[in-house]
C-alpha positions, 0 to 999 in steps of 0.5 A: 500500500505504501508504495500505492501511495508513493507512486500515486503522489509522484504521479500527481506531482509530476502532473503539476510540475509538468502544468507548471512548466507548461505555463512558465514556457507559454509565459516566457514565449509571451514576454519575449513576444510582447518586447520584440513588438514593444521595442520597435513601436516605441523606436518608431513613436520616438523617431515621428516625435522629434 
């Protein structure tokens, strides 16, 4: 039984390590995106202003 119960709670935090990552990437991906759109845009405003 105890190893029932090991197995099952390594299961589970396997399973939320694995969801964790999963949102940590997709995060990342995100971030990295959302800055290299960001960058430019802001170059540009700046050049239009002056």
């Amino acid at each position: 039984m105890v190893v029932a119960n090991l197995i099952e709670f390594l299961r589970m935090f396997l399973s939320y390590i694995l969801t964790f990552a999963v949102i940590a990437v997709v995060s990342g991906i995100g971030g990295f995106i959302g800055v290299k759109v960001w960058k430019p845009k802001a170059k540009a405003e700046k050049a239009k202003n002056e």
